[in-house]
C-alpha positions, -999 to +999 in steps of 0.1 A: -254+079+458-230+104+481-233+129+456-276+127+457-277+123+494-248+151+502-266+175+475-305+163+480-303+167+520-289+202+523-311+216+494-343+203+510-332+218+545-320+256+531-353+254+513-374+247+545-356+268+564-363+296+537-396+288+535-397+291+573-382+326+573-408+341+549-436+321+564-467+331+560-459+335+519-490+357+508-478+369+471-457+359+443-433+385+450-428+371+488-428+338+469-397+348+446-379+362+474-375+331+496-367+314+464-339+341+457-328+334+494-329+298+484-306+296+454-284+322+469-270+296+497-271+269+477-253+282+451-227+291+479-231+255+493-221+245+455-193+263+450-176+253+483-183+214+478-166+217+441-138+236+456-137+210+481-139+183+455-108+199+434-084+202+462-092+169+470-087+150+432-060+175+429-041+162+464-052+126+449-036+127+420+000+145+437+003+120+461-009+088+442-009+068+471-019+029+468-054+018+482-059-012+502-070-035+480-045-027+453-030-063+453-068-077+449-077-053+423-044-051+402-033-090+404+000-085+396+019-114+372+039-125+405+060-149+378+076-116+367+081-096+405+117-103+422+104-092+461+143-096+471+150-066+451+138-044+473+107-022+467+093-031+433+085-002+410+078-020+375+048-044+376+019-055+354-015-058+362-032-086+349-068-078+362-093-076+332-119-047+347-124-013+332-092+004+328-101+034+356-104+009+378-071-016+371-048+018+363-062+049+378-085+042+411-064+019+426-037+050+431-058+075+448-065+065+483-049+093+500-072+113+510-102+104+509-132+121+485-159+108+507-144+121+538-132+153+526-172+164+512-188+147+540-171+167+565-173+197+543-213+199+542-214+186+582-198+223+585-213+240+563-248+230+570-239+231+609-231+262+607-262+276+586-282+259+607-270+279+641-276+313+626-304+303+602-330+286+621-350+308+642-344+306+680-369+297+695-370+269+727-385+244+701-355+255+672-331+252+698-337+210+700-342+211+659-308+228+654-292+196+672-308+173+659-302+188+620-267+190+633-263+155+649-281+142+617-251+154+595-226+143+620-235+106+624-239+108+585-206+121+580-186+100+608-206+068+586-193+074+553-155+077+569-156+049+591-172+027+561-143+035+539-123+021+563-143-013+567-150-017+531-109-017+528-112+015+499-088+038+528-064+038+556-073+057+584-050+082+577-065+087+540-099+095+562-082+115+587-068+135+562-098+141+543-118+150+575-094+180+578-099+191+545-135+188+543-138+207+578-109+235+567-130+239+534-160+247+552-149+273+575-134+286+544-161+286+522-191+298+549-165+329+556-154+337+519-184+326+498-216+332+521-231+369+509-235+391+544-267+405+532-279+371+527-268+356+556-280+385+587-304+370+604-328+398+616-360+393+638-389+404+618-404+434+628-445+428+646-472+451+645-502+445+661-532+462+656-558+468+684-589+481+684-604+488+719-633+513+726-628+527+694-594+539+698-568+521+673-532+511+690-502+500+674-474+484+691-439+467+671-415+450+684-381+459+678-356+450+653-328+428+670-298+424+646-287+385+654-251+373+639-248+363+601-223+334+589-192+355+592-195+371+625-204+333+644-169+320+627-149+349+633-158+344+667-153+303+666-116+314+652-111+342+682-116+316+707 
């Protein structure tokens, strides 16, 4: 279910957004370039979150750290544990559920995945949602709520991991920085620059008064793509 909702929700916005860009979409050709814009950051989206999602088994696995429930999930044969001996290294489970549960799972609390990808598509989408949308008085309210959207989701899942007793709060704390490290990193290493300018579309306007024909266009006005807008986060 994170996976569908963390993947579903940010492919549905990029490909509104796109649509949005290359609105009206009059031939098959227009049609194939907003679906090339489409697949382009999503398939940057993608990379980051897998990235995101190896660090994080990877830092799992190091660390091996004990999850809350351990005792409740393990049940250790206490007829076989001496607690005066200090801190007991050599126990046996005697819990009868699948094996990834009983003898992997239980040591991989620190950090947490949930965290660590929610936090990474709250920046990533956060930020592709500033330069992206168009800004207008109307896209300006949109932009926040998209934002806010992500954000509530994302503070949510953490704070659930903590009530459901599946992480400590510094297991979510820790995956919150490297969900929000791996998305700086991925929008400035991964996102294409010719992708990502976000250019005002050029209008012409054709006028036809007592028969003489006038044409006036608007002027091209570069905006910032995804690298510029976090350089500049970084710089101040």
């Amino acid at each position: 279910m994170l996976f569908g909702s963390l993947l579903f929700g940010p492919a549905l916005l990029f490909f509104i957004t796109e649509a949005a860009h290359n609105h009206p979409i009059t031939s098959r050709t227009h049609f194939q370039h907003c679906y090339k814009q489409w697949l382009t950051v999503l398939g940057d989206f993608l990379l980051g979150f897998v990235y995101v999602m190896f660090i994080t088994e990877l830092i799992k696995t190091l660390v091996g750290e004990l999850r809350p429930h351990f005792l409740q999930t393990c049940k250790p044969d206490w007829s076989k544990i001496n607690c005066s001996q200090g801190i007991i290294t050599e126990y046996k489970c005697t819990n009868k559920s699948p094996y990834w549960l009983v003898q992997v799972d239980i040591y991989k609390s620190f950090p947490s995945g949930h965290t660590s990808l929610s936090f990474y598509t709250l920046v990533f989408v956060s930020l592709y949602a500033q330069v992206r949308i168009r800004r207008t008085s109307r896209s300006h309210l949109l932009k926040s709520w998209v934002q806010l959207l992500f954000l509530s989701w994302a503070l949510v899942c953490s704070l659930t991991r903590i009530s459901d007793y599946r992480h400590f709060w510094w297991d979510v704390l820790a995956g919150s920085l490297v969900g929000i490290i791996g998305g700086f990193v991925s929008v400035r290493c991964f996102v294409q620059n010719n992708f990502s300018s976000v250019q005002t579309e050029e209008e012409s306007e054709i006028t036809v008064s007592s028969g003489i024909i006038s044409k006036a266009s608007s002027s091209i006005k570069p905006n910032e793509n995804f690298t510029t807008y976090v350089e500049n986060i970084t710089v101040k």
